[in-house]
One Martini backbone bead per residue (centre of mass of N, CA, C, O) as a GRO file, in nm:
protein
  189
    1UNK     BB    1   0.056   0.062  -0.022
    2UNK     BB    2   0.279   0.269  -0.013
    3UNK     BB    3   0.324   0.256  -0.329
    4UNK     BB    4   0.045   0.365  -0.406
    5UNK     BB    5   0.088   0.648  -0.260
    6UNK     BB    6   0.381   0.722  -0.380
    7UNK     BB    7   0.236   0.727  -0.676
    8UNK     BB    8  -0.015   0.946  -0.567
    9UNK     BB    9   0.116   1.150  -0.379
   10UNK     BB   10   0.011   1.041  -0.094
   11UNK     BB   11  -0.077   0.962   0.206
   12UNK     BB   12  -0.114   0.685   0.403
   13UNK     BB   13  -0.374   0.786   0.565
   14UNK     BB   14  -0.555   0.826   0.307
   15UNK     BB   15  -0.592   0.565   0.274
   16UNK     BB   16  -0.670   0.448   0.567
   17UNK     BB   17  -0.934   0.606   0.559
   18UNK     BB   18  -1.056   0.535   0.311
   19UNK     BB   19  -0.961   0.225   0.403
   20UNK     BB   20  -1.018  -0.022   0.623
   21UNK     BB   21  -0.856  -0.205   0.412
   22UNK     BB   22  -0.732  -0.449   0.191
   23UNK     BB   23  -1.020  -0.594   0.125
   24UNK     BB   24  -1.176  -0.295   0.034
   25UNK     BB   25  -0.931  -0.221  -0.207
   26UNK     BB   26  -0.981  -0.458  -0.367
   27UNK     BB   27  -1.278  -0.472  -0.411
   28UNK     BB   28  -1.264  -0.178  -0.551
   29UNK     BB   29  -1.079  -0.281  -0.790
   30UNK     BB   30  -1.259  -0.498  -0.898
   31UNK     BB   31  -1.516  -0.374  -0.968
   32UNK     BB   32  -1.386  -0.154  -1.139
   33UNK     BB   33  -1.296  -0.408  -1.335
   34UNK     BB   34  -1.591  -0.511  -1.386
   35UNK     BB   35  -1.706  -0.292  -1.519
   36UNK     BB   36  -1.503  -0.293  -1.788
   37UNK     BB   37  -1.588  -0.576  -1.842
   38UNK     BB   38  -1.910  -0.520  -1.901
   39UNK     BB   39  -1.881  -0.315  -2.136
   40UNK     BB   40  -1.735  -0.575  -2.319
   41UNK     BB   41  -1.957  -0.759  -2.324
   42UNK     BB   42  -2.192  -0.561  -2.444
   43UNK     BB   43  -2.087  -0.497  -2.664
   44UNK     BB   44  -2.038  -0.785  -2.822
   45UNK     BB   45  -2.310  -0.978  -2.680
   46UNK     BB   46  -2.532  -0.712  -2.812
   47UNK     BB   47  -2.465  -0.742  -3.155
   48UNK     BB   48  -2.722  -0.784  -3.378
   49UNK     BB   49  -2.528  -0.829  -3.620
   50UNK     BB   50  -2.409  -1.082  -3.485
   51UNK     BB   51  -2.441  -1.390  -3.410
   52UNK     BB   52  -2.449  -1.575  -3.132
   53UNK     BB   53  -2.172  -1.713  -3.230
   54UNK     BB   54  -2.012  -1.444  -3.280
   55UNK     BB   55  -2.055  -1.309  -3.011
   56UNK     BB   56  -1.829  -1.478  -2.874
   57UNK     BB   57  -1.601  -1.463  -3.046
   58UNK     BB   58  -1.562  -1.170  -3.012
   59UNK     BB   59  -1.563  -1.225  -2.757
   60UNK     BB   60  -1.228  -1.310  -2.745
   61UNK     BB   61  -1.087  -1.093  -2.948
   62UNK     BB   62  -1.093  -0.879  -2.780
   63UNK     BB   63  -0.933  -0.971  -2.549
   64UNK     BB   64  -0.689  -1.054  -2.724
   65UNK     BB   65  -0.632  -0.764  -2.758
   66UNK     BB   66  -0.579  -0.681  -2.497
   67UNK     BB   67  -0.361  -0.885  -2.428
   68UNK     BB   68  -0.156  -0.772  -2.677
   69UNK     BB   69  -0.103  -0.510  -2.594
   70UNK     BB   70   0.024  -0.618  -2.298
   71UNK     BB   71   0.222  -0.835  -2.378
   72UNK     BB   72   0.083  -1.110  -2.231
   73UNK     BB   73   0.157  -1.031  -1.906
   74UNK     BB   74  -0.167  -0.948  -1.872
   75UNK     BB   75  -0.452  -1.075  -1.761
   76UNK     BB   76  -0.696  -1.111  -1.516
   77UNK     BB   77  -0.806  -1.014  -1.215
   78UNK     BB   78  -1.002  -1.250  -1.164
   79UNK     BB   79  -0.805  -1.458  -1.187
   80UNK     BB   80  -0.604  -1.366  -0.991
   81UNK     BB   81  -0.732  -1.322  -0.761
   82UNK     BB   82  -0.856  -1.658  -0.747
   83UNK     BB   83  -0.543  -1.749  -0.693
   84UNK     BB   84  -0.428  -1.511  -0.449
   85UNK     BB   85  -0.685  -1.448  -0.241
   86UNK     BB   86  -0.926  -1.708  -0.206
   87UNK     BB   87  -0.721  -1.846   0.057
   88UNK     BB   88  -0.743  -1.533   0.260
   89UNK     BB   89  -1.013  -1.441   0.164
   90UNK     BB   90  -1.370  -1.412   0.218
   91UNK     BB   91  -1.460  -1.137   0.076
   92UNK     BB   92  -1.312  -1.213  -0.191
   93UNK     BB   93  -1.440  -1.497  -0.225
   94UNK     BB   94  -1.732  -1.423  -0.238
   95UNK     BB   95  -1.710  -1.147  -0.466
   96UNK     BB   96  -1.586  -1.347  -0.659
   97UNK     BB   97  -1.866  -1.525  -0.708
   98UNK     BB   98  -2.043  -1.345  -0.761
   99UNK     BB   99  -1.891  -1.245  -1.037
  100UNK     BB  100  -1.923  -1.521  -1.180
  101UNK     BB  101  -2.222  -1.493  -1.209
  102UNK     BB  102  -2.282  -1.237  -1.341
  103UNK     BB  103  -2.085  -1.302  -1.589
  104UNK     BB  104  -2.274  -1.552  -1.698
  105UNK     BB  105  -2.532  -1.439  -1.777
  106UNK     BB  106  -2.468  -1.361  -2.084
  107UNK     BB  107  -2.384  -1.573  -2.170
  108UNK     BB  108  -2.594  -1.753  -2.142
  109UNK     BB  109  -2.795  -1.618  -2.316
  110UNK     BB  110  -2.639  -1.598  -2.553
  111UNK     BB  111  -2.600  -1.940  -2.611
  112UNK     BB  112  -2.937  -1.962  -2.592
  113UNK     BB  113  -2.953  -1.826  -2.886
  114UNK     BB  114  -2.780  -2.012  -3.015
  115UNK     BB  115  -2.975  -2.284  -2.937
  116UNK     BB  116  -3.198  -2.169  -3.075
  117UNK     BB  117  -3.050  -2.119  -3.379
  118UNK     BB  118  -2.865  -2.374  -3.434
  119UNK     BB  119  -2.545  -2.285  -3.345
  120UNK     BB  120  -2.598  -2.495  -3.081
  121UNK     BB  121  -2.610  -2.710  -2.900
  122UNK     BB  122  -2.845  -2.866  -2.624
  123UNK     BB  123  -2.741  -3.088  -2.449
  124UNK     BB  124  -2.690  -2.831  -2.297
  125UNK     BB  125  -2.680  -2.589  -2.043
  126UNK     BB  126  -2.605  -2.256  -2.058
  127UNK     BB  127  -2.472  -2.219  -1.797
  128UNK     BB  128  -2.283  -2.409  -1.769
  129UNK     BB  129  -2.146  -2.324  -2.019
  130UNK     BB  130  -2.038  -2.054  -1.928
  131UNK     BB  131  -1.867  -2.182  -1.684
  132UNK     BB  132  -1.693  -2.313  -1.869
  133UNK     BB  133  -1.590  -2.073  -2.044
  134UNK     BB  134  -1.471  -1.923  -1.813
  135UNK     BB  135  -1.252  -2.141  -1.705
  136UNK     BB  136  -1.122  -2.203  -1.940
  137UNK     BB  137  -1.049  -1.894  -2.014
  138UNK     BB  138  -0.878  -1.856  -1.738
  139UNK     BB  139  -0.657  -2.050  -1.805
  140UNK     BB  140  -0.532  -1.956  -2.030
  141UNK     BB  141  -0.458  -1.715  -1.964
  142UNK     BB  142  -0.257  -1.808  -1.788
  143UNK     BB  143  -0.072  -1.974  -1.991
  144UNK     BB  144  -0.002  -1.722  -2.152
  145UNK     BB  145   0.163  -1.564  -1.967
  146UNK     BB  146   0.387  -1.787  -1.922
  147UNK     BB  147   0.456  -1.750  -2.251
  148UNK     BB  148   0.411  -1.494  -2.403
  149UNK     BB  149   0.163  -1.597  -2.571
  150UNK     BB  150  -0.131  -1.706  -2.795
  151UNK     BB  151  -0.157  -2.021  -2.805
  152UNK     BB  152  -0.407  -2.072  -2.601
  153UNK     BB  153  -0.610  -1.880  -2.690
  154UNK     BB  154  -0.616  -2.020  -3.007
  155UNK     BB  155  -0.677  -2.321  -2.904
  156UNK     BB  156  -0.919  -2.267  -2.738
  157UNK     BB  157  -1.093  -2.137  -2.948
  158UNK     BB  158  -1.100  -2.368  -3.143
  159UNK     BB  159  -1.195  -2.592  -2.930
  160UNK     BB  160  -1.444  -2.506  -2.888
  161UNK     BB  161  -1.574  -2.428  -3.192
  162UNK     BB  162  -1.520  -2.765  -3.271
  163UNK     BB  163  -1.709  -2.881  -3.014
  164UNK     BB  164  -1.919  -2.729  -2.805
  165UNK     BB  165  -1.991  -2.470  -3.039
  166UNK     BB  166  -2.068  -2.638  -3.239
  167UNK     BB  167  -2.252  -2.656  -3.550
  168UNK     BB  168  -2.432  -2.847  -3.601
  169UNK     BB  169  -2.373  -3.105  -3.865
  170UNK     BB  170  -2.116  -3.124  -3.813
  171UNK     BB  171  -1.805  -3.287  -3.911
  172UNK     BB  172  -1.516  -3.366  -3.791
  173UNK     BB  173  -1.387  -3.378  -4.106
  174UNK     BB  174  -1.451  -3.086  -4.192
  175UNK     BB  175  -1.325  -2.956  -3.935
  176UNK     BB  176  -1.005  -3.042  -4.058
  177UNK     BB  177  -1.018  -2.948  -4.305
  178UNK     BB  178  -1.035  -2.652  -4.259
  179UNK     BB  179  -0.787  -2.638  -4.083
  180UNK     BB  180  -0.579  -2.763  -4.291
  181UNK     BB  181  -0.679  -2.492  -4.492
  182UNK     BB  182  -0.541  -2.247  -4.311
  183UNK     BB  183  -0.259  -2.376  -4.256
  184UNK     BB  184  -0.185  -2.350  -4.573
  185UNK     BB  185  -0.255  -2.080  -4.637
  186UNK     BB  186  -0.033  -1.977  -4.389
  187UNK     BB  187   0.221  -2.088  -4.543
  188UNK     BB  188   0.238  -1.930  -4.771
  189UNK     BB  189   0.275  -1.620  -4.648
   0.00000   0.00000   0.00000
């Protein structure tokens, strides 16, 4: 807290005065960090230019552009916190449950509107698909961390679009097929 008071250029106590602990100022970057984040939801997953599987992709897009401009260093605060402080912290352990619902709503919309429209299997629920949507992609992000590059983050996107968000009556031959004319075409470049 220290650091943060002295690039802030304030006092100590003021930091003290105004945050009552530690978990209240974690709390409250948490939330600041949280709003950040739905309005890249709303922004992406509302945008009914595009079919609601399409809206999934593009947020996931926005995401990696967002993870490449800070050079894959820096991945998400939520993740991050619920590595690092929810074995230490029952408020922030809370905080974050309470997060991961809020997030996956919006999916699990999308999700059911894809599920609707026959561009996702119907086999699962939307919330659970919601729920591994996010634990998965909270995982990549971590791996992309450790290597400092996109590798998890397009390996996820990939199987994720081509099993379980797969388009109904495709085959798995044919998105082989498609996967290695991608690779072809990558290549001649």
């Amino acid at each position: 807290m220290r650091d943060i008071c002295a690039a802030a250029g304030a006092p100590q106590g003021s930091f003290t005065n105004h945050f009552r602990s530690k978990e209240a100022f974690a709390t409250e970057v948490l939330d600041q960090y949280f709003d950040y984040l739905k309005g890249l939801v709303r922004e992406t997953l509302n945008d009914e230019s595009l079919t609601p599987r399409q809206r999934l992709k593009r947020y996931l897009d926005v995401i990696i552009g967002k993870l490449e401009s800070d050079g894959w260093r820096i991945g998400c605060l939520i993740g991050d916190l619920s590595l690092e402080a929810s074995s230490h912290s029952k408020r922030l352990r809370d905080r974050l449950d309470a997060i991961f619902q809020k997030w996956r709503t919006p999916f699990a919309s999308c999700i059911a509107a894809a599920q609707s429209a026959g561009e996702i299997d119907s086999r699962f629920d939307a919330t659970e698909l919601a729920e591994f949507l996010l634990a998965s992609w909270e995982g990549a992000i971590l791996r992309m961390k450790v290597e400092r590059r996109p590798a998890a983050l397009e390996r996820f996107k990939t199987i994720i679009f081509e099993t379980v968000f797969k388009v109904p009556g495709t085959s798995a031959k044919r998105s082989a097929n498609r996967r290695r004319g991608r690779k072809a075409i990558g290549s001649k470049s």
